[in-house]
C-alpha positions, 0 to 999 in steps of 0.5 A, spaced: 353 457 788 360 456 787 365 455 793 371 457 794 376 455 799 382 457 801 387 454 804 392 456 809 400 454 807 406 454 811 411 456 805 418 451 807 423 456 807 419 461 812 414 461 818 409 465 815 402 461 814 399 465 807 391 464 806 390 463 798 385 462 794 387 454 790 388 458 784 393 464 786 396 458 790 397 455 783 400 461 781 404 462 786 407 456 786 409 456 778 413 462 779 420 462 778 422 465 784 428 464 788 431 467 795 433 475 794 429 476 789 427 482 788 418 482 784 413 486 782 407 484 783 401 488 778 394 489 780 396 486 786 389 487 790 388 485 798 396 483 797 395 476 798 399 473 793 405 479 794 405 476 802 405 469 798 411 471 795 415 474 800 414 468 804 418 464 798 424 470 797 427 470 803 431 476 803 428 479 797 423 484 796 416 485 793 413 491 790 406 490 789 402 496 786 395 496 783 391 502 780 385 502 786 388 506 792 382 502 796 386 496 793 392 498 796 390 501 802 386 494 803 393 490 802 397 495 806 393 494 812 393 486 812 401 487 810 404 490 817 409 485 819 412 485 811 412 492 811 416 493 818 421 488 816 422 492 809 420 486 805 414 489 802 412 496 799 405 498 795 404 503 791 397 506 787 399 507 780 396 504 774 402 499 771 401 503 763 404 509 769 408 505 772 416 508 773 422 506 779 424 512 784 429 515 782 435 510 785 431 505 786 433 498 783 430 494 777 427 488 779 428 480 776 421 478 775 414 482 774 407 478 774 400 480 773 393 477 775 387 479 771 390 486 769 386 488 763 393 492 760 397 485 759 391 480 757 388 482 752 382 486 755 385 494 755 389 493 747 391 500 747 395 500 755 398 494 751 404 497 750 405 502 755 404 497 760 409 493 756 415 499 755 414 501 764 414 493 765 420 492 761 423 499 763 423 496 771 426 490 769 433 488 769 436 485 763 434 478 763 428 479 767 421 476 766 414 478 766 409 473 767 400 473 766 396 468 767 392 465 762 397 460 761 397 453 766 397 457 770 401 462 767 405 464 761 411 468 759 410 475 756 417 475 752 421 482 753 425 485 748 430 490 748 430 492 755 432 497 759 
């Protein structure tokens, strides 16, 4: 049987110790991200990883969403202080149905872990996954998957 160890991390620019698996740590970690970003996280799940990121932007803002709304009930429950501090939103929608608010801005940087519609596993919500992802996104924006070491780039064309 397998053990899977998670660790306690004490990300430098904050005081928020985030538990992570070793793998979403390397993901994380390997993540272009810089304060004041604004992040997507797709299939976002308890929210581990999103918390993960807000710790790292500083004053930036992460929207996680996941298709399970028990997944974003999950991480809303276990986001509270990122919430409150508005650093932090979730929302239940598939990311092949995905769209920003009216008003709301376009983001930097978007990733996805195990989402079937970006690695490969769903071929047909490819490409809607791909337009709603690339619509969100600034100009110059980037999405990243997994599936690289650990992660590869997704390149984005005409964009919004």
């Amino acid at each position: 049987m397998r053990s899977t160890k998670f660790t306690q991390l004490l990300w430098p620019d904050s005081r928020v110790a985030v538990a992570l698996s070793p793998r979403l740590r390397a993901i994380v970690d390997a993540l272009p991200l810089a304060p004041g970003m604004r992040v997507i996280e797709i299939g976002c799940g308890p929210g581990a990883a999103a918390r993960a990121v807000v710790a790292r932007i500083g004053n930036g803002h992460v929207l996680a969403i996941d298709r399970s709304a028990r997944a974003i009930a999950q991480a809303e429950n276990g986001s509270v202080p990122e919430i409150a501090a508005g650093r932090l939103s979730f929302r239940a929608v598939a990311v092949e149905d995905f769209q920003l608010l009216p008003g709301e801005p376009h983001y930097d940087l978007a990733f996805a872990v195990r989402v079937g519609a970006l690695d490969g596993r769903h071929p047909a919500a490819y490409e809607p996954a791909l337009a709603r992802v690339r619509a969100a996104l600034r100009p110059g924006g980037r999405l990243f998957i997994d599936g690289g070491h650990p992660l590869r780039e997704i390149a984005l064309k005409d964009q919004a």
